[in-house]
Structures are given as structure tokens and as C-alpha cells.
N, C-alpha and C positions, 0 to 999 in steps of 0.2 A: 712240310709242304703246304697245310692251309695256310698258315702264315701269310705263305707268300702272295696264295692266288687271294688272300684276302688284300695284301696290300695293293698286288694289280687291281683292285675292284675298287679302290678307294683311288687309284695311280688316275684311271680309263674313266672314271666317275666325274673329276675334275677337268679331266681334258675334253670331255663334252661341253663344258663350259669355254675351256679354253679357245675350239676351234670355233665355235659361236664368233666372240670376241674376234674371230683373227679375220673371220668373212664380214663382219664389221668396219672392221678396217681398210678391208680390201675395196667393199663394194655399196654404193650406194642407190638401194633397195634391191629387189629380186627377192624377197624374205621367203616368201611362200614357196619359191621355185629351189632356193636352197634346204627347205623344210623338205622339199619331195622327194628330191635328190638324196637327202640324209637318209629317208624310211626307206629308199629300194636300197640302195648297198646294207642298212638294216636288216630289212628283209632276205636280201641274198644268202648275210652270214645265219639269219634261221631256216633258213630252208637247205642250205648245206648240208647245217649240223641235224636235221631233221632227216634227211635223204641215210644218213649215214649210222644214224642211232637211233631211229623209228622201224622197227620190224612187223607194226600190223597193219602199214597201208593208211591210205589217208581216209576219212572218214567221217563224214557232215551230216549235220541235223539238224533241224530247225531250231533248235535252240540253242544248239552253239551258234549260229549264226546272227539270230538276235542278240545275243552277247556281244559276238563280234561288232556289229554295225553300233552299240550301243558306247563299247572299249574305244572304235576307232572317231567318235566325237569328241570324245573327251579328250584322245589321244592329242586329235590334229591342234585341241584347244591350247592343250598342254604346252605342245612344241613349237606351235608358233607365238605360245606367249609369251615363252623363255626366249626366243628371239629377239621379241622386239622388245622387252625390259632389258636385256643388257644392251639392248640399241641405243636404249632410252635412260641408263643409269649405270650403279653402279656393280661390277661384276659378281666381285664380294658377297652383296647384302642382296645379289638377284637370288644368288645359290642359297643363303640363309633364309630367307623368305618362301624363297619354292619348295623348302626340305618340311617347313610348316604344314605343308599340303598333310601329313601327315595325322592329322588331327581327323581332318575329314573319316578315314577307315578308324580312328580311336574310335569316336564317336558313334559310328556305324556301328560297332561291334558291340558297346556297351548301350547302345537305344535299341536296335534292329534285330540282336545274337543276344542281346541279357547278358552282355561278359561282364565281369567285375571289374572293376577301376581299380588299383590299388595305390599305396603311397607315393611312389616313383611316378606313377600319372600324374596324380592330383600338384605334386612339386614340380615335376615337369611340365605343367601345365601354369604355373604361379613363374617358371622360368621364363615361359616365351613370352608370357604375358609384360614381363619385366624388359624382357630384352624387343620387344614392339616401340613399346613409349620410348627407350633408350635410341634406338635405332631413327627410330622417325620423327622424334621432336628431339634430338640435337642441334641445340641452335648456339653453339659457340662458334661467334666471328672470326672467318678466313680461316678456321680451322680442320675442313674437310673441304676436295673438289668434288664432291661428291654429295650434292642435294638433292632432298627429297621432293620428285616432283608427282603431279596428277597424274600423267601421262603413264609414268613408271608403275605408279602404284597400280593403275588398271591394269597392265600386264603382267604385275606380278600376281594379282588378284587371279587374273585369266587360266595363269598357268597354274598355279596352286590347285583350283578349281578343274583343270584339268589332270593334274598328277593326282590327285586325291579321287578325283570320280573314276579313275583306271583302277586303282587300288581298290576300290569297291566294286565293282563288276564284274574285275578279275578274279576277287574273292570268293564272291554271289555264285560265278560261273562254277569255283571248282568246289564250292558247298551243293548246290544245283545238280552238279552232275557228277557226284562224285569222284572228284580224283581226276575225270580222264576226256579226254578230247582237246588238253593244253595245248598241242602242235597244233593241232588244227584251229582252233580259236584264234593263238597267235597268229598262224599264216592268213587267214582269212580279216582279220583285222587291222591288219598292217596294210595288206592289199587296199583294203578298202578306204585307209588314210591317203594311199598313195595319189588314187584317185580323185582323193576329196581334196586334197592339196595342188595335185598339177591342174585340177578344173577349176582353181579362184586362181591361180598362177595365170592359166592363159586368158583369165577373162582381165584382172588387176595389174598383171604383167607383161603385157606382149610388146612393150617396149623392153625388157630388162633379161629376154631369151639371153642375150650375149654373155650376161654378168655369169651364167653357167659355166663356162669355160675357165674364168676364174673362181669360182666358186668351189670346183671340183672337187679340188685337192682336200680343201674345210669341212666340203661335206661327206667326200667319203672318208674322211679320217673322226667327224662324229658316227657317220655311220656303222664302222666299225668299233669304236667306242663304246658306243649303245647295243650290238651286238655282244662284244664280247664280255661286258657289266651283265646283263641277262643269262649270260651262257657259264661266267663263271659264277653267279650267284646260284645258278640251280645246282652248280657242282657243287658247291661251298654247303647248301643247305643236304647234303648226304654228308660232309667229312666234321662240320663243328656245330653247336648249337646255337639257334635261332638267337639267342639271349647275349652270343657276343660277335655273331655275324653283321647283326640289323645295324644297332650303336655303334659299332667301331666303323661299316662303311658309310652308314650317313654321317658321323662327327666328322669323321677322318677328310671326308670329299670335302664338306666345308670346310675345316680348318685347311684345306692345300689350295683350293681353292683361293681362300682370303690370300694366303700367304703369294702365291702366285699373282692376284690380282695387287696387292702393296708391293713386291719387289719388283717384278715386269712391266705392269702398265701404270704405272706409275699413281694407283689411286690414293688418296690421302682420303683416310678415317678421323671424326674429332673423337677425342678420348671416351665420350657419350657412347659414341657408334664402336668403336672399338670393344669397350664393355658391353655392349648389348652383343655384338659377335659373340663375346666369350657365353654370355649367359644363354644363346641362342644353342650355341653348342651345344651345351650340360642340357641344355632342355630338349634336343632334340635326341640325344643318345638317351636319357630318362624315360623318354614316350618311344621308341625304339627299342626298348628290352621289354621281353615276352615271359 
């Protein structure tokens, strides 16, 4: 049975990517206002599961709250930078490059915690490093539609930067405070992206209200996505160890990923970039085991 809900974790992991891509296609701009939209139906499916498997009441304190408003900048940075790099490239290598973000809480742990590095870092760390230069100076002619631009890279930059500053916060918070105030930190966090996103939406957007109505459907289907990624992951870390949870749903989301983005939308990798996918994988399931 983990099997499975591990594979749903890796299934719902890439189709956050996917429905990105598809309100892409659909709609041009409204980014921010399709960002807002993804966090409440986000939001809705944790405060369900919250109402229903939370027995002590909800419960705030000042410093789950600075956590919170701390989470939800990084959050909002995260999610609208994964938007506009697959707006802006290619889907594939957005998902490979954001899953880097991972380095950020490496590093935190071994400067900030004194944890030790060991061999599988250090080589997983020589891999991504491998698979960067691979990835983004590929220069065989006509051999990828798929080039590396400025624009891209600032987004991908954005998000990385903000999936890795959540990952430390979140961490800080449940080191901080022992164990406990997770539901409420999540709700209160989310809440406060929701905010911070529909208020640049209607200052940046108030031509592109309309594109909501097709957007809809993309955004609550990431938003339920991203709920149930968080919902079965906390189940997953009770029924198997951290050591083949972590690698098998970060590898697994990129490789279906790529593979979705080269069969479906038609992306073309130069063999460069194709090798650095693979080496990007090994590296990030390497820095991914605990």
C-alpha cells in the first residue's frame, strides 16, 4: 500500500507541472491571479484534512506566526516563479532546476545544524554540478527547441530560491517549536500567500480578471495536486523511511515529468541536455537520501 501512495506522490508531483503548462496554453497572462486561485483550493484541501484529523483546536502564537508570514514569501516567490519559467522555457528542465532548490536546506543543515555531509552529498553534489554546465551550455545546432534564455533562468532562479527558503523555515519552525503547531503554521501561511497574491493580481491584473474562468479548471486541479503531494507525504513519512520516500518522489516527479514534457508537448532535448536530465536525476535522488 506505500508503494502505491508513493507512486501517487510522484503521479500528482508532475502534474503540478503539468496543469501549469496547460493554463499556459490556455491563457495569456493572469499568472498571479492563477497562483491565487491554485493556493485557496490548496488551502481548502488542508483545512479539510485539518477539521477532521486535528483533535486539539486551533492554536497561534507569535511565533508560529512569524514563521508563517516568513514561509508565505518564499512561498508566493516559489510559485510564481514556477509559473513564469515554464511560461518562459522549457517544462522538462523547469522541473529539474526547481528540484535543485534542494541544496538550499543541504546546506542550511550542514552550516546552521553542524550536520555532516557524507559521500552521497559530496557525489550528488559533483552530479548537479555536471548536469548545470550540461543543461545550459548545450550548444548543438537545431538540436533542441528548447533554449536557454535570461529571462528563464531568472525564474527558475526565483523559484529554486523560494522552494528552498520554505524548506528551511519549515524546518527552523518544527526544530523551534518542537514538533507542534504544523496545521496552524500551514493554514496561517497559505492564507497569507493567498493575500499577497490576489493583492499584486488586482494591482498588475485587473485587465486579466476574466482569464479566471478559464483558468479554473488548471488551477484547481494544481491545487488539489499540491494538496494531496503534502497530504500523502505526511502519510508516507509514518508507513516507509525518509531514505526511500525523499529520492524515489523527487527522481520519480522529474523523470515523468521530462517524459511527459518529450512525448506530449512536443519538447525536443539536445543529447547535452538530455544527459544532464539523467545526471540531474542521480544527483538529486543522492542529495535526497537521509
Amino acid at each position: 500500500m506505500s508503494y502505491v501512495l508513493l507512486i501517487m506522490v510522484v503521479i500528482f508531483t508532475s502534474l503540478q507541472n503539468v496543469f501549469v503548462k496547460q493554463f499556459e496554453k490556455k491563457c495569456n497572462g493572469g499568472e498571479w491571479l492563477f497562483s491565487a486561485t491554485t493556493v485557496f483550493f490548496a488551502e481548502i484541501l488542508f483545512v479539510i484534512s485539518f477539521l477532521i484529523t486535528n483533535k486539539n483546536g486551533f492554536d497561534i502564537s507569535k511565533e508560529t506566526l512569524i514563521f508563517s508570514v516568513l514561509f508565505s514569501l518564499f512561498y508566493s516567490v516559489g510559485m510564481i516563479g514556477q509559473v513564469f519559467a515554464i511560461k518562459n522555457g522549457s517544462m522538462a528542465l523547469t522541473s529539474l532546476m526547481i528540484s535543485f532548490s534542494l541544496l538550499i536546506p543541504t546546506f542550511f543543515g550542514i552550516i546552521v545544524l553542524n550536520e555532516e555531509a557524507g559521500v552521497l552529498s559530496y557525489t550528488g553534489l559533483v552530479f548537479l554540478l555536471i548536469s548545470l554546465y550540461l543543461v545550459n551550455y548545450a550548444k548543438e545546432k537545431d538540436a533542441s527547441n528548447q533554449k536557454i534564455t535570461f529571462k528563464w533562468i531568472i525564474f527558475v532562479l526565483l523559484a529554486s530560491i523560494g522552494n528552498g527558503g520554505c524548506a528551511v523555515v519549515q524546518r527552523t519552525q518544527q526544530i523551534y517549536q518542537n514538533g507542534h503547531f504544523k496545521d496552524e503554521f500551514m493554514i496561517i501561511a497559505l492564507s497569507v500567500v493567498l493575500i499577497e497574491l490576489l493583492t499584486i493580481s488586482l494591482i498588475k491584473e485587473k485587465n486579466h480578471i476574466k482569464t479566471l474562468k478559464i483558468a479554473l479548471l488548471p488551477a484547481f486541479s494544481r491545487g488539489v495536486s499540491n494538496g494531496l503531494v503534502n497530504s500523502l507525504c505526511l502519510t508516507l513519512s509514518l508507513m516507509m523511511p525518509a531514505s526511500v520516500m525523499y529520492p524515489v518522489s523527487s527522481g520519480g516527479g522529474i523523470a515523468l515529468t521530462a517524459f511527459i514534457a518529450v512525448a506530449f508537448y512536443r519538447e525536443k532535448l539536445s543529447s547535452k541536455q538530455l544527459i544532464g536530465l539523467v545526471f540531474g536525476i542521480v544527483s538529486v535522488v543522492l542529495l535526497s537520501i537521509i
